[in-house]
C-alpha positions in Angstrom: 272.1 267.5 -68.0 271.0 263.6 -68.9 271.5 260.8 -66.9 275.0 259.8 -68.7 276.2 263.6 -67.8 275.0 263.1 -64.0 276.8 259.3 -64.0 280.1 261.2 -64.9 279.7 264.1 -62.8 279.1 261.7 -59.7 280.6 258.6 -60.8 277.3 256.8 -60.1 276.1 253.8 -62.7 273.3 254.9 -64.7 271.3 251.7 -63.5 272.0 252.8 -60.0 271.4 256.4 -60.7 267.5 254.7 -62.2 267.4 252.7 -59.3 268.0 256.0 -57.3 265.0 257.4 -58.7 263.0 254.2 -58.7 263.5 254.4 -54.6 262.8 257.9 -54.8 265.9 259.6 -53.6 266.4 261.6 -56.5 263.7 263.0 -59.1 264.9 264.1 -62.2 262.6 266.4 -64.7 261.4 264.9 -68.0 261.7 266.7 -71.2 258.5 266.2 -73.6 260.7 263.1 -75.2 260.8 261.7 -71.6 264.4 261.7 -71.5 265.5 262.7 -67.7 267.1 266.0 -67.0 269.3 266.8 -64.4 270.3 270.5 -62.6 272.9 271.4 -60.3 271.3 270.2 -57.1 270.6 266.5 -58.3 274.4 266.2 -58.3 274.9 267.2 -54.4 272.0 265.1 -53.5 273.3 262.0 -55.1 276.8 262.3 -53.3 274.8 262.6 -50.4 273.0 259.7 -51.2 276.7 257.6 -51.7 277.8 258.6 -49.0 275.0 257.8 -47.4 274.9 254.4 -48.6 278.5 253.9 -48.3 278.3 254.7 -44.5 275.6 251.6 -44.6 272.4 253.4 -44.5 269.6 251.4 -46.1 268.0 253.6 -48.9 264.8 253.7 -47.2 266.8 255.1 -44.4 268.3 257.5 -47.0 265.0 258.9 -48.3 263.6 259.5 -44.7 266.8 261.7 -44.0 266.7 263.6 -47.2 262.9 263.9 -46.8 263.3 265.2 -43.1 266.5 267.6 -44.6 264.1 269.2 -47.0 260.7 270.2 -44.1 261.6 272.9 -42.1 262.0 272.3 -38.4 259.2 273.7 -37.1 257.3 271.1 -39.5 258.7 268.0 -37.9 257.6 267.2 -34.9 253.8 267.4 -35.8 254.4 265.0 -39.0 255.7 262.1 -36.7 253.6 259.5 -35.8 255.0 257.7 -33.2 255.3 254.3 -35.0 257.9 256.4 -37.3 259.4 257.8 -34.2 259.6 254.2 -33.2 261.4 253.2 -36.4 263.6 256.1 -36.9 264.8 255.3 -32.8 265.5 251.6 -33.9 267.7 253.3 -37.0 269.4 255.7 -35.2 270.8 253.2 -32.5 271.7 250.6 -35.8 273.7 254.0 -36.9 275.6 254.4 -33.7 276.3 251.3 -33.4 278.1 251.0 -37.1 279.7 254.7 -36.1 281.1 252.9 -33.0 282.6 250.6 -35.5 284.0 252.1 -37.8 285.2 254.7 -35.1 287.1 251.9 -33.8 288.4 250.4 -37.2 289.9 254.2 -37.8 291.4 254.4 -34.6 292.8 250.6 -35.2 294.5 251.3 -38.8 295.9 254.9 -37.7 297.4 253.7 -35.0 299.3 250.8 -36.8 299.6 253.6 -39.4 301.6 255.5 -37.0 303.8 253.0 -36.4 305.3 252.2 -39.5 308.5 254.3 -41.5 305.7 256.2 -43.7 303.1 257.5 -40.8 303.4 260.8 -41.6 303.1 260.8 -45.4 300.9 258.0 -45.7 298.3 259.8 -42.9 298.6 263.3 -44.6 297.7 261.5 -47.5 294.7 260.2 -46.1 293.1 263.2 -44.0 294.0 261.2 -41.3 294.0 262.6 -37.9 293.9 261.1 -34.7 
């Protein structure tokens, strides 16, 4: 599929789908007119990388994890240099800390939620579950 196919399919901006690839957290094939083609698993991997970006992970953040998704275990330990293990600890704290957060913003609106005349239907309509 092209670009404007994949923008549809993911509802991702065609500039942010480039910038995507420009940051190297997708890679699309070229066809020998250079247009970008897309298959099956570029779609997954870019709702990954929303969500990964909406859950405020930096996009250098977002390649690491995808990178580290795609070695096989027994392959990770020996690539880390400890400067990386240093940066990845700094990230992962930044992470549970904006968890915590947001953990706390849920637990905030559902329980006001829960309070009001439409709790029921207005959580069931959110997946909401306390």
């Amino acid at each position: 599929m092209k670009i404007g196919e994949l923008a549809r399919r993911t509802g991702v901006s065609t500039r942010l789908l480039r910038y995507y690839e420009e940051q190297g957290l997708i890679s699309p094939a070229r066809t020998t007119n250079t247009y970008r083609t897309y298959d099956e698993q570029e779609v997954a991997r870019v709702e990954q990388v929303v969500g990964l970006v909406r859950a405020g992970v930096p996009t250098r953040l977002a390649r690491v994890l995808l990178d580290l998704e795609d070695v096989r275990v027994e392959d990770l330990a020996p690539s880390c240099t400890r400067q990386v293990a240093e940066l990845l600890a700094e990230e992962l704290t930044g992470l549970d800390e904006r968890i915590a957060c947001l953990t706390k913003s849920r637990r905030t609106l559902c329980d006001y939620l829960q309070r009001t005349e439409h709790a029921t239907a207005v959580l069931e309509n959110a997946g909401a579950t306390t």
